[in-house]
C-alpha positions as CSV (number, residue, x, y, z in Angstrom):
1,X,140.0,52.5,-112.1
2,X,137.3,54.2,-109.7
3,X,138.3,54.3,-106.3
4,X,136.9,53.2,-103.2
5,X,135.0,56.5,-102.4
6,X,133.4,56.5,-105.6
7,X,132.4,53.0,-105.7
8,X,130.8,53.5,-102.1
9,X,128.8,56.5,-103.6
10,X,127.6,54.3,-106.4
11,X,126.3,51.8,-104.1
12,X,124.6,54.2,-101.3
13,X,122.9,55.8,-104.9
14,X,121.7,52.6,-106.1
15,X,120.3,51.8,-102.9
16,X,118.1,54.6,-102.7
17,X,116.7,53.9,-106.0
18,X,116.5,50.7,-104.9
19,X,114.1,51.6,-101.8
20,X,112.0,54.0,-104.1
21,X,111.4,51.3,-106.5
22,X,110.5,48.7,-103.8
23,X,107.9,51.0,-102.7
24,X,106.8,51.9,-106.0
25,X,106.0,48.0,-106.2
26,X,104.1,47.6,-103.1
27,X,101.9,50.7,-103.9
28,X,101.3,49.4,-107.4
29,X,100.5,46.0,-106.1
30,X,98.0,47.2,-103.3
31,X,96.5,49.6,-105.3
32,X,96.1,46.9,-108.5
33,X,94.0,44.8,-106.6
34,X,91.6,47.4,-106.1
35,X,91.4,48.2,-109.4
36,X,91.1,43.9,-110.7
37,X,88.3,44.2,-108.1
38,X,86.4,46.8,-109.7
39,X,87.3,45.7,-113.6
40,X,85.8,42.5,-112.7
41,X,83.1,44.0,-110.6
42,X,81.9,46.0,-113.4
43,X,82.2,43.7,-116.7
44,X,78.9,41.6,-115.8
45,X,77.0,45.2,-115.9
46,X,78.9,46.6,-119.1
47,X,78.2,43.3,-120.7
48,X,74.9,43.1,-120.3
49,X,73.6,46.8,-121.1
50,X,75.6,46.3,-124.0
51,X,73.3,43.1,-124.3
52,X,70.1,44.9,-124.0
53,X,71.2,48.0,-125.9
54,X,71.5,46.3,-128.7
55,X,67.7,43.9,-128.4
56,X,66.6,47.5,-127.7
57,X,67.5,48.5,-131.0
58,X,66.2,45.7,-132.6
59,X,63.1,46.2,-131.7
60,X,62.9,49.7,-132.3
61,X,62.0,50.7,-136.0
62,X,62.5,54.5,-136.4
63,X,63.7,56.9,-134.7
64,X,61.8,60.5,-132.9
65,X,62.4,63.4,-130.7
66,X,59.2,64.8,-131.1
67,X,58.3,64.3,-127.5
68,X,61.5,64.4,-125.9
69,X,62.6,67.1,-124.1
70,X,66.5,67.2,-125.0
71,X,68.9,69.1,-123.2
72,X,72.1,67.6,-123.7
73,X,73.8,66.0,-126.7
74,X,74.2,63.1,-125.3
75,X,70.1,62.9,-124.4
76,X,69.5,63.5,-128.6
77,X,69.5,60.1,-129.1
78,X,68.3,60.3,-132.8
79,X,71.5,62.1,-133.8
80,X,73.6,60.1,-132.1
81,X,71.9,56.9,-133.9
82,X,71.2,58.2,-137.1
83,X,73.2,56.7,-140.1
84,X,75.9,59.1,-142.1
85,X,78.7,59.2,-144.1
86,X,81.9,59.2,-142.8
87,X,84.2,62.1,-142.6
88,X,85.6,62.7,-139.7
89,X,86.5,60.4,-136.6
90,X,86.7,61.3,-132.9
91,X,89.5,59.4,-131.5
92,X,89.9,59.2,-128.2
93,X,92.8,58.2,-126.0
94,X,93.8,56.8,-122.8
95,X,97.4,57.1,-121.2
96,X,98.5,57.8,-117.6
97,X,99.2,60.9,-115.7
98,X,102.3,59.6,-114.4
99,X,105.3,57.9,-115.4
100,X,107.7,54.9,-114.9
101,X,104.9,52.3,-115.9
102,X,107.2,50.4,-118.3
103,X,105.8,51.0,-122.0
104,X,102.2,51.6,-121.1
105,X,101.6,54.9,-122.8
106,X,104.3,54.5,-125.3
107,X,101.9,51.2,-126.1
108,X,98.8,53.5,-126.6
109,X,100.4,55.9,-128.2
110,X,102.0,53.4,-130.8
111,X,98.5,51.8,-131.7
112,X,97.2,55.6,-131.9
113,X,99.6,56.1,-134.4
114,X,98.7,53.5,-136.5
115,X,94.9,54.4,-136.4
116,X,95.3,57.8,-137.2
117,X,97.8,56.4,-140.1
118,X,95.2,54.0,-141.4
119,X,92.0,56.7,-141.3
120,X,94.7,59.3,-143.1
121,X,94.8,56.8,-146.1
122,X,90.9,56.4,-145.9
123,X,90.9,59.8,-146.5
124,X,89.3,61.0,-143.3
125,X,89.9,64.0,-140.9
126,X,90.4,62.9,-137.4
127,X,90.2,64.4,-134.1
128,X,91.9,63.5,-131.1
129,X,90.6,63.4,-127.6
130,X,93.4,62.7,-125.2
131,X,93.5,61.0,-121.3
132,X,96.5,61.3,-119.4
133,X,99.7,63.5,-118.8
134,X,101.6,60.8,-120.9
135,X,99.5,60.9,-124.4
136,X,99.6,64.8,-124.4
137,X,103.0,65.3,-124.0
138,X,103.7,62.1,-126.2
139,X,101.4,63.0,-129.1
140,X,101.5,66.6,-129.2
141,X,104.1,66.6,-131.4
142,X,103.6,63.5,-133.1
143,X,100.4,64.5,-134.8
144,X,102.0,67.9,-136.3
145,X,102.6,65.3,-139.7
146,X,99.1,64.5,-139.6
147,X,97.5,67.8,-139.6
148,X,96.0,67.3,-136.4
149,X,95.6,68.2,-132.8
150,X,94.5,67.4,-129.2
151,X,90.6,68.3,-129.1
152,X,90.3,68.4,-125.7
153,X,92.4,67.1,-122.6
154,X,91.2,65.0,-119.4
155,X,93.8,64.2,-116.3
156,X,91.8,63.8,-113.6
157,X,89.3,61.2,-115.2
158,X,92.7,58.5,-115.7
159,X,94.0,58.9,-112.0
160,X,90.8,57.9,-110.1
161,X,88.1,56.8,-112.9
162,X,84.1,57.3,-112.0
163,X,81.1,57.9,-113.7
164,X,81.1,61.3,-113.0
165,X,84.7,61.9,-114.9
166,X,83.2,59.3,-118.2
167,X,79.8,61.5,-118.2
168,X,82.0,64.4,-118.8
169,X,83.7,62.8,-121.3
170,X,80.4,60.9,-123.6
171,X,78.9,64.7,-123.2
172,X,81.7,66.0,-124.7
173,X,82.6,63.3,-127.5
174,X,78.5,63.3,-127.9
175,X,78.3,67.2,-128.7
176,X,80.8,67.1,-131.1
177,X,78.9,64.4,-132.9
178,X,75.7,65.5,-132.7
179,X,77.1,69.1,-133.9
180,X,78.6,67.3,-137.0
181,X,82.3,67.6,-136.2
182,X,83.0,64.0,-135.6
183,X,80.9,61.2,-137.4
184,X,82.5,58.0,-135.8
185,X,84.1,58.1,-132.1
186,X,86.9,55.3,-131.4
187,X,88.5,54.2,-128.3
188,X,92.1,53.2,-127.6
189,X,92.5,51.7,-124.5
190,X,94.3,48.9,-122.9
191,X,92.2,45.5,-121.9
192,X,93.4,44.3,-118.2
193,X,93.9,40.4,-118.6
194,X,96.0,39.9,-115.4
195,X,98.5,41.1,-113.1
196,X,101.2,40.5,-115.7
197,X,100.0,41.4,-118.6
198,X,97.2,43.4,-120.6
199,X,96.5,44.4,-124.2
200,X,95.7,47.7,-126.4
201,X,92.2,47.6,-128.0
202,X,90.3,49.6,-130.2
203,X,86.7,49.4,-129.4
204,X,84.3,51.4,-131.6
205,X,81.3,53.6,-130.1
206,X,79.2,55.1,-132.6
207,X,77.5,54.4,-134.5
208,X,75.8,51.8,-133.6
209,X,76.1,49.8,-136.8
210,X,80.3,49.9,-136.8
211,X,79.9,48.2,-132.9
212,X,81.9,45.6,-132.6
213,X,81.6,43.5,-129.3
214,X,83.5,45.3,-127.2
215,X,82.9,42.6,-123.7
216,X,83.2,38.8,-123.9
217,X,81.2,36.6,-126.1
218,X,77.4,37.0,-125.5
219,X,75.8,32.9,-126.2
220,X,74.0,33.0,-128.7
221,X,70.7,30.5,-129.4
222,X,68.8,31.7,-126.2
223,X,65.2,32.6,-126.1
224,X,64.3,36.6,-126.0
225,X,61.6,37.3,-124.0
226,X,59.3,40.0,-125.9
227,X,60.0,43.5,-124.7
228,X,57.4,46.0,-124.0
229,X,58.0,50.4,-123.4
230,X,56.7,52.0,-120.8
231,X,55.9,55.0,-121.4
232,X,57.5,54.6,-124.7
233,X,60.6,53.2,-127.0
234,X,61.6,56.4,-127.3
235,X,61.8,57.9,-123.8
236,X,63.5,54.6,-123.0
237,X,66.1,55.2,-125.7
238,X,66.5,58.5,-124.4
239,X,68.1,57.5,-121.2
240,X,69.7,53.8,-122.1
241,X,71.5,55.6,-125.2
242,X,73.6,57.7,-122.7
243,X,74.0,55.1,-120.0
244,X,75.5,52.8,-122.9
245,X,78.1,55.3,-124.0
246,X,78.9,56.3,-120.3
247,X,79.5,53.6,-119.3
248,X,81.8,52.3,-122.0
249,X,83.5,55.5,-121.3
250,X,83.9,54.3,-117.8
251,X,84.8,50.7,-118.9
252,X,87.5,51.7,-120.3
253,X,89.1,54.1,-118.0
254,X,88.6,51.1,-115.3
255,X,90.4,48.8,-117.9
256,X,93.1,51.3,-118.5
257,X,94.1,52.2,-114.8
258,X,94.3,48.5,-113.6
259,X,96.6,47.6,-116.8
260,X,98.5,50.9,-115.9
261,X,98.9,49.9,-112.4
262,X,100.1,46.1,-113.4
263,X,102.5,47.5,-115.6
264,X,104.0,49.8,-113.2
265,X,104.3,47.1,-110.9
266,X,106.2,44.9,-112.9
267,X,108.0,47.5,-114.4
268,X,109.3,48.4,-110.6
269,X,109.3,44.6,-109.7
270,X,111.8,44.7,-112.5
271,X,113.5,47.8,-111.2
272,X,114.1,46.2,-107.9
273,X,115.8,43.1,-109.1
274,X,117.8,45.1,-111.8
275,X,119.3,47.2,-108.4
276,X,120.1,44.3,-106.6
277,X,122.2,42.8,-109.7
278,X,124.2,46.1,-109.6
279,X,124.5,46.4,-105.5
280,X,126.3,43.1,-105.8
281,X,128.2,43.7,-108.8
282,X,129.6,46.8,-107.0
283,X,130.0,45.4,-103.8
284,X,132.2,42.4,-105.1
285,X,134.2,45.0,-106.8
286,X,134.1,47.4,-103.7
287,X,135.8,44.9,-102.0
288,X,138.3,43.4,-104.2
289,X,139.6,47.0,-104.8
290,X,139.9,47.3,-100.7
291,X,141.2,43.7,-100.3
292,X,143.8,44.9,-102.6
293,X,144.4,48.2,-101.1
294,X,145.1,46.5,-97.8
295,X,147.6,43.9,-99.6
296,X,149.4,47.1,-100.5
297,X,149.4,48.0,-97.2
298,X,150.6,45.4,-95.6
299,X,153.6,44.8,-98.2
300,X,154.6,48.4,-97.6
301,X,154.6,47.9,-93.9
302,X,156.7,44.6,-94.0
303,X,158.9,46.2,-96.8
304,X,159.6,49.4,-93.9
305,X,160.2,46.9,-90.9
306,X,163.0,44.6,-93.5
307,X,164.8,48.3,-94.8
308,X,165.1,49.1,-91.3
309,X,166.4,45.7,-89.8
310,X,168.9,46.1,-92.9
């Protein structure tokens, strides 16, 4: 049976995992606001440059770069819309830097898994571009069976998402397209529903004819108003074609951090009331062991004063 100083120990410990989890909570829950905020702020724009992206396309017939003055891969808008054969996929990945968010990484990972499974039996190379402390440490090792490894490797792009960290990353996925290494780039992610809850998607980037809607449900039967280029369809390509795949980029890390936070949150909330349960347990067993040691006590003293009355 533990003893009193060890049971005392056990409850002091548990109560300070107790107060780092509480605060854990509250950090999560102020700083998952912020992040709902922003998800929601951004959606309307995502959904509708998706929107016009794709009437843009439709009213475009062929492709040029004759008069376009291309310096990144991501501007070569041609190669990153022409039609090919499959071969190779880019996958990327986001996870967390940090831990003790419940199963959120082990989540991505999971579905990761499964892709990379399914495009092995397609008979197709793949190539993995990873976000977050979590998915390169978790996957290193996991893709060994697959004959694979981590392309490239982006931490500070998951901890406080902007354009600036998802430009990096389209010019990086778009070079190795446009160079032939990759012909299809996927996304895993994690779609932010609420506080509570969120789930792993796959949403598909290039090319364009493999997109599947990646936002809400655009209504259909409206009226299109006739588009006209100024100076030309192709200069106008030049520059929506990267601000589409930027900013799916950053769509996604805004959807990943706010499900990351929510499920640290309620992963701590969890935590919390888990370390309660136990401070009572021990407590009502902290003090039945002391009620009993004082019983003993007391019998012993009475026991001394009736030998010596004797």
């Amino acid at each position: 049976m533990a003893s009193l100083k060890s049971i005392k120990k056990r409850i002091n410990s548990v109560q300070s995992t107790k107060k780092i989890t509480r605060a854990m909570k509250m950090v999560a829950a102020a700083k998952v606001r912020s992040s709902e905020t922003a998800v929601k702020a951004s959606r309307p724009y995502a959904k509708e440059l998706y929107h016009m992206f794709k009437k843009l396309l439709n009213s475009v017939g062929t492709f040029s770069s004759e008069t376009l003055k291309i310096k990144r891969a991501v501007d070569n808008y041609p190669k990153l819309l022409e039609k090919r054969e499959f071969k190779s996929v880019g996958l990327f990945v986001i996870t967390s830097n940090k831990g003790l968010a419940g199963a959120y990484s082990a989540n991505v990972v999971k579905a990761t898994i499964k892709r990379i499974k399914e495009l092995k039996e397609q008979g197709l190379d793949v190539k993995v571009f990873v976000a977050g402390q979590k998915g390169v440490s978790m996957l290193s090792k996991r893709l060994i069976p697959f004959n694979c490894q981590i392309e490239k490797k982006y931490y500070s792009a998951v901890e406080i998402p902007d354009a600036m960290g998802a430009r990096e990353i389209a010019e990086d996925l778009a070079e190795y397209y446009v160079d032939g290494r990759i012909d299809k780039i996927e996304l895993i992610t994690t779609r932010f529903r609420n506080m509570v809850s969120y789930s792993v998607d796959k949403w598909s980037v290039l090319p364009v004819d493999d997109i599947r809607d990646n936002h809400e449900k655009i209504t259909d039967n409206i009226i299109e108003p006739l588009m006209e280029f100024s100076p030309d369809m192709h200069h106008i390509l030049q520059k929506v074609v990267p601000m589409y795949i930027t900013d799916t980029f950053y769509q996604a890390l805004l959807e990943a951090k706010a499900s990351e936070l929510a499920s640290r949150m309620t992963a701590m909330s969890a935590a919390t009331t888990n370390a309660e349960k136990i401070i009572h347990s021990l407590s009502i067993e902290y003090n039945k062991l002391r009620q009993s040691a004082i019983t003993n006590e007391i019998i012993e003293v009475i026991s001394g004063a009736n030998s010596q009355m004797k």
